[in-house]
N, C-alpha and C positions, 0 to 999 in steps of 0.2 A: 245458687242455692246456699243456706246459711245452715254453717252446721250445727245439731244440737247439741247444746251444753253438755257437760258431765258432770252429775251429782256424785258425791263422795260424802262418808258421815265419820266420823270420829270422836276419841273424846279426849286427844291431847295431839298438841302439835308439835315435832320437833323443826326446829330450823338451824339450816346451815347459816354462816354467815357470807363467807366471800363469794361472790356470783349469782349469791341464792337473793339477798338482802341487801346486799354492799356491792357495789360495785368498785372493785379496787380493783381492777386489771393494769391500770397505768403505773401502780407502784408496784406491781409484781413483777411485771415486764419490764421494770428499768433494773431491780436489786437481781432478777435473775437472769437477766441477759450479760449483766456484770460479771457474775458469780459463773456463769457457764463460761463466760468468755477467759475470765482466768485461770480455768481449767481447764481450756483449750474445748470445751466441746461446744457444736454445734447451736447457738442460743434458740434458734426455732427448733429443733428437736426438742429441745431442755422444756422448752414451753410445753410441750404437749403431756408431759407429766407431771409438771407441779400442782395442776390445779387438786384442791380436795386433801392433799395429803398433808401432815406435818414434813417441814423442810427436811429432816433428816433422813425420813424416810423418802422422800426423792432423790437428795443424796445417792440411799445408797442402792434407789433402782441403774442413775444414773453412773455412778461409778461402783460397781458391783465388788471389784476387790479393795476398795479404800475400807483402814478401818472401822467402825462405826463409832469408837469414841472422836474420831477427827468429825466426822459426820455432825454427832450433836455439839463440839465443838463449834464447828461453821456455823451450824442452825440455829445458836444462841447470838452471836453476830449479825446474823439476816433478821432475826426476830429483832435486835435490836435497832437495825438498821430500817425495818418496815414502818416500826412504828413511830420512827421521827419523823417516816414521810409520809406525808397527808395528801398532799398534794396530786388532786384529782381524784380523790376517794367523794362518791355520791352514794344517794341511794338508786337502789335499784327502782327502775319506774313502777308506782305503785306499792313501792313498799310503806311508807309512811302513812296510806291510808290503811292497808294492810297491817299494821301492826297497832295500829289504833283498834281496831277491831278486835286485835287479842288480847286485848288491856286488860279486861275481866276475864280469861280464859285461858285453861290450861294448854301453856306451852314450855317450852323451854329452849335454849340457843347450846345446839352441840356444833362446836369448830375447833378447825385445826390447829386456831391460833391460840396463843396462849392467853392470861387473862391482860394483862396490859395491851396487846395489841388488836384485842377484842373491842376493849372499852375506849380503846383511843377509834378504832374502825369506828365503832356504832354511833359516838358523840361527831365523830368527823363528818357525817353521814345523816345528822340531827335523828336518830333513832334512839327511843328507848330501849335501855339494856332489860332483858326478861328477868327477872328475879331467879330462874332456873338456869343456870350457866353450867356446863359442861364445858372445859377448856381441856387444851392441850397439857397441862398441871397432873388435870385428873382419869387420864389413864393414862395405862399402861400399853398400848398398841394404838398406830394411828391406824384413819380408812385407810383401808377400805374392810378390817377388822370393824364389826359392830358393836365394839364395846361403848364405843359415847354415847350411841343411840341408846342403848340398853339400860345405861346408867341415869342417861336422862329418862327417860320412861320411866326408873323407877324411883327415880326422885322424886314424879311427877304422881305416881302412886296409881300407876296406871298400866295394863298389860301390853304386849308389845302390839297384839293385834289389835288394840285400840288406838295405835297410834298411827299418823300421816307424816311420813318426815318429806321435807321440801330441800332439793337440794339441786346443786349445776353440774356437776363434777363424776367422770364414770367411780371415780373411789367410794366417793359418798354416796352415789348411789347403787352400789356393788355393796356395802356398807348397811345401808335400809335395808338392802333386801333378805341380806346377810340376819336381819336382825327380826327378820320375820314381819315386814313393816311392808306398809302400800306405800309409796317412793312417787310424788308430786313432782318432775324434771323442769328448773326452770333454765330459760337461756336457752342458748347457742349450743351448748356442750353436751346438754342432757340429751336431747330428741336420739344418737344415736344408740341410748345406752337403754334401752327398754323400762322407762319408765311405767308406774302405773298410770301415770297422766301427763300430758306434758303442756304446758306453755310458754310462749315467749316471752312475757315479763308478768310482774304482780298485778297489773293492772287488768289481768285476764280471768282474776279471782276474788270470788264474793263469798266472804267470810258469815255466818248465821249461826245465831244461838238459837239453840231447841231447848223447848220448854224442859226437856228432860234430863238438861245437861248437856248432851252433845254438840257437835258442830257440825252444822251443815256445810260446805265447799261446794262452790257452783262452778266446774271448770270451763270456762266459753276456748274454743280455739282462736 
């Protein structure tokens, strides 16, 4: 038995980038298996907290008494360190036709990362950068605080409940929800974290303009 789609309507889209878009797992998994290892802790543990957040703010889930200027210390090194590696950075299946389709339509890219390692992710990745960028720059709290989202919505001149934010990560989408937003799970990552829809890659989502301005989302499982 085939199960039926899910319709969703909106009238601005926020997107994550890493997991959601980009598939960068290979360069995260090598800078942080490093970076945990030289700090003695556990690298598979370490993993299951970075995704979704800014570096520092992993830091200092995972070392709770370091102080937090050491923290963004590190986390401008990692950031610098990610964005030289490319290697094995794709897109997510489906995202490139997925993102052709929001070419005429309100979205915007909130991530973790900051704006060079954005623009290096989404060229590495043959993605167009959205004209509405939300980086790690411009705020002031990373996810799973919903300020990116917030900011991007309202850059986008659009209320929160008009928006669908798409994202992999329980921060990010702790984040959406936080932000008053229907929350799109894509990947691996999401399904446990109660999205309002979930699927396994972009190729599972058909993007529609309404005559009215909105966007139609057809979610197939």
């Amino acid at each position: 038995m085939t199960a039926t789609p899910t319709t969703l309507t909106a009238r601005a889209l926020l997107l994550d980038m890493d997991g959601t878009i980009v598939n960068s797992d290979a360069v995260v998994e090598r800078c942080w298996r490093a970076w945990a290892v030289e700090h003695g802790l556990d690298p598979d543990e370490a993993l299951k907290v970075v995704h979704g957040r800014q570096g520092y703010a992993t830091m200092a889930v995972l070392l709770p008494d370091r102080p937090m200027e050491q923290n963004h210390a590190d986390n401008r090194v990692m950031l610098a360190q990610e964005t030289a590696d490319t290697d094995g950075v794709v897109p997510v299946p489906g995202a490139p036709a997925f993102m052709a389709a929001l070419a005429d339509l309100p979205h915007a890219l909130v991530t973790s990362a900051n704006e060079p390692l954005a623009r290096t992710r989404m060229a590495a990745a043959g993605l167009p950068m959205p004209t509405v960028q939300v980086t790690a720059e411009r705020v002031g709290a990373s996810k799973p605080d919903p300020e990116g989202f917030l900011k991007g919505a309202a850059e986008l001149g659009f209320d929160a409940s008009d928006c669908i934010v798409f994202e992999d990560s329980e921060a990010g989408i702790r984040a959406g929800k936080a932000a008053g937003m229907r929350v799109i799970g894509v990947g691996p990552r999401a399904a446990e974290h109660e999205p309002t829809a979930y699927v396994p890659d972009l190729t599972h989502v058909t993007v529609t303009p309404q005559t009215d301005g909105s966007i139609r989302l057809t979610i197939r499982p």
